[in-house]
C-alpha positions in Angstrom: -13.0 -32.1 -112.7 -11.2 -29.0 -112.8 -8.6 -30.3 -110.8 -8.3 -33.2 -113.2 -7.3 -30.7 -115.7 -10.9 -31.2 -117.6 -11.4 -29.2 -120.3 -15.1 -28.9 -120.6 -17.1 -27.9 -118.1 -19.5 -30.9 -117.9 -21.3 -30.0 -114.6 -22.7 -26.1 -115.1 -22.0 -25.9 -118.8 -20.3 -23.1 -121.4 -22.9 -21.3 -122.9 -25.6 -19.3 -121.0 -28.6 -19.6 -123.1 -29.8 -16.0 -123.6 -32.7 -15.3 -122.2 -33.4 -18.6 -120.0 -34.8 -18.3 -116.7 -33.9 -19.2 -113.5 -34.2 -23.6 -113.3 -33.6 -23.4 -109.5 -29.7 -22.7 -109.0 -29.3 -19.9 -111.9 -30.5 -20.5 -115.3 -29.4 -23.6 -117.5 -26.3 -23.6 -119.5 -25.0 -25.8 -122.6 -22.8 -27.2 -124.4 -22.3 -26.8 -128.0 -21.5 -30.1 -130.0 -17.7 -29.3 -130.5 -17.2 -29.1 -126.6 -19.5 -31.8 -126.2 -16.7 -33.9 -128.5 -14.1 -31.9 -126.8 -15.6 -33.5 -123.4 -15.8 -37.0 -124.9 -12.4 -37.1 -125.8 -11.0 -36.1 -122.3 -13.6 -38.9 -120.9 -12.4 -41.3 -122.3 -8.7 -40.1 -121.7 -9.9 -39.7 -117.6 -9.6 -42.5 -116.2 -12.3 -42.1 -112.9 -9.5 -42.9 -110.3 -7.8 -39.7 -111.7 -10.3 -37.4 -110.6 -10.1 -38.8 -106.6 -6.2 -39.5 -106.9 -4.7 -37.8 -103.6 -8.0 -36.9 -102.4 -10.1 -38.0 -99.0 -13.7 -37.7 -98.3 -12.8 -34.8 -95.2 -11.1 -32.6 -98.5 -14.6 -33.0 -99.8 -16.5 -32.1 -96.7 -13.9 -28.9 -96.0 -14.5 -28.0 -100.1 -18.3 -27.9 -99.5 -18.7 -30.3 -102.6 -22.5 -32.3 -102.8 -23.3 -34.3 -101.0 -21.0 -32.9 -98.0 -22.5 -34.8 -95.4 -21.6 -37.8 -97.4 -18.0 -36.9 -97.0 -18.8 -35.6 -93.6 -19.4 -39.6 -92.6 -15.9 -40.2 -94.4 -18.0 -42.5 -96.6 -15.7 -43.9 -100.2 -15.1 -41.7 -102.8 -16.9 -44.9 -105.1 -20.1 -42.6 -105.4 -17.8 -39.9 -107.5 -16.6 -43.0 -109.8 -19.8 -44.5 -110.3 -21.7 -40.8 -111.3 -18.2 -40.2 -113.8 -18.6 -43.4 -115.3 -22.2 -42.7 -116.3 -21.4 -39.9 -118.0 -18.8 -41.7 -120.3 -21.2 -43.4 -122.5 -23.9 -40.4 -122.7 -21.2 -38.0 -124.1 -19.8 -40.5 -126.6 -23.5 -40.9 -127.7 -23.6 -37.2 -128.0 -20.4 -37.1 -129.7 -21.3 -39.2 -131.9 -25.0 -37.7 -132.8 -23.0 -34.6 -132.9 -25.5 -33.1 -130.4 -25.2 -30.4 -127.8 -25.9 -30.9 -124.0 -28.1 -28.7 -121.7 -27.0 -28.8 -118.7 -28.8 -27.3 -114.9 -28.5 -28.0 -111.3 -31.9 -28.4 -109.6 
């Protein structure tokens, strides 16, 4: 995403929430409902193939992104398209509810 120029961090979040605890890999994080539309907008200005343009399964391994040993078997980047694409239609529903998104890796 970063790569892509994204300008929300959609994956660990923005905001710490002060206080939280530790979920499992740091504490969760959010988004307020501005970058939530912020995050909207560039979705639906992303286009998935953008975010795996120039890009091969063995960058992914040697970048240590999850699942690695996905890339390791030089399996399709279609898993990265198909987990984008989800996220489309949850943000516009956020963006349109004008809600915030918590967001943790467990």
């Amino acid at each position: 995403m970063r790569r892509a120029g994204f300008p929300v961090d959609v994956v660990f979040g923005e905001e710490g929430i002060p206080g939280a605890d530790d979920w499992s890999y740091g504490p969760p994080r959010c988004l307020t409902p501005d970058q939530v539309r912020t995050a909207a907008e560039a979705f639906a200005a992303t286009p998935p193939a953008r975010l795996t343009e120039g890009v091969t399964p063995a960058d992914l391994a040697a970048a240590e992104i999850y699942p690695t040993i996905v890339w390791e078997r030089g399996e399709p980047l279609d898993e990265v398209s198909a987990h984008y694409e989800a996220l489309v239609p949850y943000f516009r529903a956020a963006a349109r509810d004008g809600d915030g998104v918590l967001l943790w890796i467990s």
